[in-house]
Structure formats: C-alpha cells, structure tokens
C-alpha positions as CSV (number, residue, x, y, z in Angstrom):
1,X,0.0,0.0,0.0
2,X,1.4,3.3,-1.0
3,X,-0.3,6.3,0.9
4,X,2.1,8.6,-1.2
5,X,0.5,7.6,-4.4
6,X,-2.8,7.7,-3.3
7,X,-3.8,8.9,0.2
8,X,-7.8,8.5,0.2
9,X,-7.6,5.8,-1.7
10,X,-5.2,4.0,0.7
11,X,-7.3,4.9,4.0
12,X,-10.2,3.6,2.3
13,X,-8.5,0.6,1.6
14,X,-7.4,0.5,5.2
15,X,-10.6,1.5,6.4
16,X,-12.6,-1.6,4.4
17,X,-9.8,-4.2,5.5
18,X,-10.4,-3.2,9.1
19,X,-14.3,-3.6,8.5
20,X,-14.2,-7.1,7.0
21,X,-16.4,-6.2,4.2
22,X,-14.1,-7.7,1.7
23,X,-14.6,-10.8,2.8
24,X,-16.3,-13.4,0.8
25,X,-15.9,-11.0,-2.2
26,X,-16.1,-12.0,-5.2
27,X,-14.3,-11.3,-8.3
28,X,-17.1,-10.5,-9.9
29,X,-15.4,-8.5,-13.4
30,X,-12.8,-10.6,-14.9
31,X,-11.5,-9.3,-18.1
32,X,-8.2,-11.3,-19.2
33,X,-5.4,-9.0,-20.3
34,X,-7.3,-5.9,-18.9
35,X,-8.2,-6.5,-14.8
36,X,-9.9,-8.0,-12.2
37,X,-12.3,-6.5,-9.9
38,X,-14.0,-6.7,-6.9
39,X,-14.9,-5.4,-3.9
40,X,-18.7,-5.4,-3.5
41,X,-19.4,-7.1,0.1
42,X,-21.5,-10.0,-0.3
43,X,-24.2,-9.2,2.0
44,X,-26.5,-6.5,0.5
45,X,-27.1,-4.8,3.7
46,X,-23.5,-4.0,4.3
47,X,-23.0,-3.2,0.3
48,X,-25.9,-1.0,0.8
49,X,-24.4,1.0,3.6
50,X,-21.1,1.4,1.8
51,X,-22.5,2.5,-2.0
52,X,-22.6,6.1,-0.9
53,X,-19.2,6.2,1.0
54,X,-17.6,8.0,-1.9
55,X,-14.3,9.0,-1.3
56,X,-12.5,12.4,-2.6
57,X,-10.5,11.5,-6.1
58,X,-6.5,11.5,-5.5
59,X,-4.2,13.1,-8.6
60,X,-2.8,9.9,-10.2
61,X,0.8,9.6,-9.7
62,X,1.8,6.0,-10.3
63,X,1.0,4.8,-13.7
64,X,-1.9,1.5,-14.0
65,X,0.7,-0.5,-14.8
66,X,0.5,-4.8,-14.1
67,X,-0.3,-5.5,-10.7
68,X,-1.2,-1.8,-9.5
69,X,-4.5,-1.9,-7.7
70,X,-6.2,1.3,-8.2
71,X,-10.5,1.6,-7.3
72,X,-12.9,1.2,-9.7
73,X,-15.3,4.8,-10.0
74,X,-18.0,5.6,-12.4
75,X,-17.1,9.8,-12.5
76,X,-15.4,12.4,-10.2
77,X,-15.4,11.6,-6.6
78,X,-17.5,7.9,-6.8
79,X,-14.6,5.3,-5.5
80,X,-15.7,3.7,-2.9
81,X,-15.3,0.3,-2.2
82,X,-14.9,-1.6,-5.6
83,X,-11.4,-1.9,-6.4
84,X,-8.9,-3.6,-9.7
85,X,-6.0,-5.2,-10.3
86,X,-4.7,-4.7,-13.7
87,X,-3.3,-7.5,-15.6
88,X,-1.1,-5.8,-17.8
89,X,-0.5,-2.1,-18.4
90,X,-3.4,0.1,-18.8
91,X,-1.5,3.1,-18.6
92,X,-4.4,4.3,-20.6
93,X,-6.3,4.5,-17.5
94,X,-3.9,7.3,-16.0
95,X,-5.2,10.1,-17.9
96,X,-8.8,9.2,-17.3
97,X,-8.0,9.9,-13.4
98,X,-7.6,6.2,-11.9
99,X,-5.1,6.2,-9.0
100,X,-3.1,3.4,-8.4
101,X,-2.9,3.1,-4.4
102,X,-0.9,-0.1,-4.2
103,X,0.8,-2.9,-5.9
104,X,1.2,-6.5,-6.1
105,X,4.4,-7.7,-5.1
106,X,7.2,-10.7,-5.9
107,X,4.8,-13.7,-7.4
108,X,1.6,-12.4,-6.1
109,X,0.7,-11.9,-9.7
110,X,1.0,-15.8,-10.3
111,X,-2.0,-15.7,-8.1
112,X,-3.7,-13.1,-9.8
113,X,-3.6,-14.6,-12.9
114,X,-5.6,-17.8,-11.4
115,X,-8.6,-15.7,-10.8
116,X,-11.6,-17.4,-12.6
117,X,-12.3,-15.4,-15.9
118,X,-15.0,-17.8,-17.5
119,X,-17.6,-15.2,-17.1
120,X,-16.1,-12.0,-17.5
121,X,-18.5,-8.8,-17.7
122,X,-21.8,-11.1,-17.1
123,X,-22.6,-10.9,-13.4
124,X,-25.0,-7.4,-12.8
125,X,-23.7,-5.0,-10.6
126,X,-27.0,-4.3,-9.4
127,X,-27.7,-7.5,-8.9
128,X,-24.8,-8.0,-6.8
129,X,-25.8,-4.9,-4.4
130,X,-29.4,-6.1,-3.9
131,X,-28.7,-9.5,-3.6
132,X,-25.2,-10.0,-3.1
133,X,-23.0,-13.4,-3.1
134,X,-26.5,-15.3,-3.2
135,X,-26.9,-14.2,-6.8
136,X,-23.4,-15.2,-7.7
137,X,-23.3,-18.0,-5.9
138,X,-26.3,-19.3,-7.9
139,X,-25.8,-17.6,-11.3
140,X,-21.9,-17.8,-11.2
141,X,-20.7,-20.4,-9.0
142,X,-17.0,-20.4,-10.5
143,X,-16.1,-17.3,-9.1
144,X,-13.2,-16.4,-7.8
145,X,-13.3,-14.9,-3.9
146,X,-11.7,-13.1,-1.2
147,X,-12.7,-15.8,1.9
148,X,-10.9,-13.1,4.1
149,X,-8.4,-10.3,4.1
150,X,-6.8,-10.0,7.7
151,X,-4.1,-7.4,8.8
152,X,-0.6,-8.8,8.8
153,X,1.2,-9.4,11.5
154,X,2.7,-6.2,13.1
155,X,2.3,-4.1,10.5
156,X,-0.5,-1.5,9.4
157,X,-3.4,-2.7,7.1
158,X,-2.4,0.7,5.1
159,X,0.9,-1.3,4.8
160,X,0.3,-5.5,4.3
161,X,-3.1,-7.5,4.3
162,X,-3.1,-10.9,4.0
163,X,-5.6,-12.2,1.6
164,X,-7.2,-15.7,1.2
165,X,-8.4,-16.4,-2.5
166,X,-10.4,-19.0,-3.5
167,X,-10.7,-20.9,-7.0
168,X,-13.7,-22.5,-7.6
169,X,-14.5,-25.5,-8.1
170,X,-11.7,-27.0,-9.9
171,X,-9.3,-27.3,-7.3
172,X,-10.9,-25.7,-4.0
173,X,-7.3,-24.5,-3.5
174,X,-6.8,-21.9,-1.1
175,X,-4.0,-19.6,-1.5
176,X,-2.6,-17.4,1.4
177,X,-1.2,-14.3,-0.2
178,X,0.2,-11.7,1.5
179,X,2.5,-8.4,0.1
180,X,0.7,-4.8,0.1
181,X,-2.2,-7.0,-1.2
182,X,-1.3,-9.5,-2.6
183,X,1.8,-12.0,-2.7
184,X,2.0,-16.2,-2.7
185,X,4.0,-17.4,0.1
186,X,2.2,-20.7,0.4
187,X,-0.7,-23.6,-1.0
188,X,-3.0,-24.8,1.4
C-alpha cells in the first residue's frame, strides 16, 4: 500500500480491510489482459451502507501499470469500495484519473492470474448490491473470492493484508497471499 500515491484511496482501503467487508468477495469482473475487480461485500445490507461512501479523487501519480491496484469509480469523486488489479499495463487509464494506491508484489501476480475469468462482464452490478454473493453463488458459481483479508502481523493494514483467495471449483485450492495486497507465500 502506498499512501504517497494515493492517500484517500489507501485509507479507504485501510478503512474496508479493518471492516471485514471484503470478505467473501467475489471477483465478480474478470477481463483477461485488462483487470480484475471486486470489492462489492457480499451481503446486500453491508453493500448497501457502503454505495454512498464516496471518497475524494487523489491526482494519479503512479501509472496503472500490471499489478497496480487502483478503485474502480463511475465519474469524479465515486470510488468507494470496488477496487482492480490490472493485468497488464493500462496506462491508458492514467489520464482518465484512476489512482493506483498499491501494488502486487514478488509472485503475487502468479495468483492473480488464477482468478476465474470464465464469465467476465456477465454478473450485474445491481444484482450483486441487492442481492449479493447469493446471486453469484447461484448464477456464477465459479467465481473467484476473497474468503478473508486480515491485517498482517505487526504491521498496518495501510501497509500489508493478507488475503485468502479461493478458486472455484476446480481445485478448491486456497492460496494465502500476502504483500501490500497480494503475494504467494504458500498452498493450502
């Protein structure tokens, strides 16, 4: 996490690893060699207390390069808790005011790349607020998740999360990741 790239953006992220809202998020946008993203909770009462959070924009000063996690907005001053990792460098991005806030460190990306893509841009976002992971669950039951996002040891959430993410249903593997976001250390 890199406050000095993106201040609001990283105390939000702070703020919604603290809250445990992330937790059995899905990865409910999968475009390969754009992003994933994710980030609505799966509960439509606490998704429905966090759509008008917005947050402030930040000026973009790191580039949406591969594995820079920036939030996901619809216009000035919308971010609030939806939130990609690019795939590949969408510096495009930069100019149309995304902020990178953090970035995916040694072979986190390895992970990343395992995120279930099968159904892309099909799951409704408005679907997913009203009804949450029990729309997904039944319409898309291959996605990827977030089963939990703790802070790490002795350090900050603004600084390291860990992060479990689980592949469905192929292998049921559980990878523990842990860097500013994201980073493999082990398979469970």
């Amino acid at each position: 996490i890199h406050p000095e790239w993106a201040p609001e953006g990283a105390k939000r992220f702070q703020d919604i690893v603290s809250s445990g809202i992330l937790n059995d998020a899905r990865f409910f946008r999968v475009v390969p060699g754009f992003m994933a993203q994710f980030g609505i909770p799966g509960k439509p009462e606490v998704a429905a207390a966090w759509q008008s959070k917005n947050i402030p924009d930040d000026p973009v000063k790191q580039s949406n390069t591969r594995g820079m996690m920036t939030f996901a907005m619809a216009g000035p001053n919308t971010r609030t808790t939806q939130l990609f990792i690019n795939f590949k460098d969408n510096s495009f991005l930069d100019s149309q005011g995304f902020p990178a806030f953090a970035e995916v460190l040694g072979d986190g990306m390895q992970v990343v790349d395992k995120i279930q893509s099968k159904y892309r841009e099909q799951p409704n976002q408005g679907e997913i607020q009203s009804e949450g992971n029990t729309y997904l669950e039944a319409q898309f039951p291959e996605l990827s998740y977030v089963s939990s996002i703790v802070q790490g040891q002795g350090v900050p959430a603004a600084t390291a999360a860990t992060a479990a993410v689980q592949q469905k249903p192929a292998s049921k593997a559980s990878f523990l990741t842990q860097t500013g976001i994201m980073r493999r250390t082990s398979a469970l």
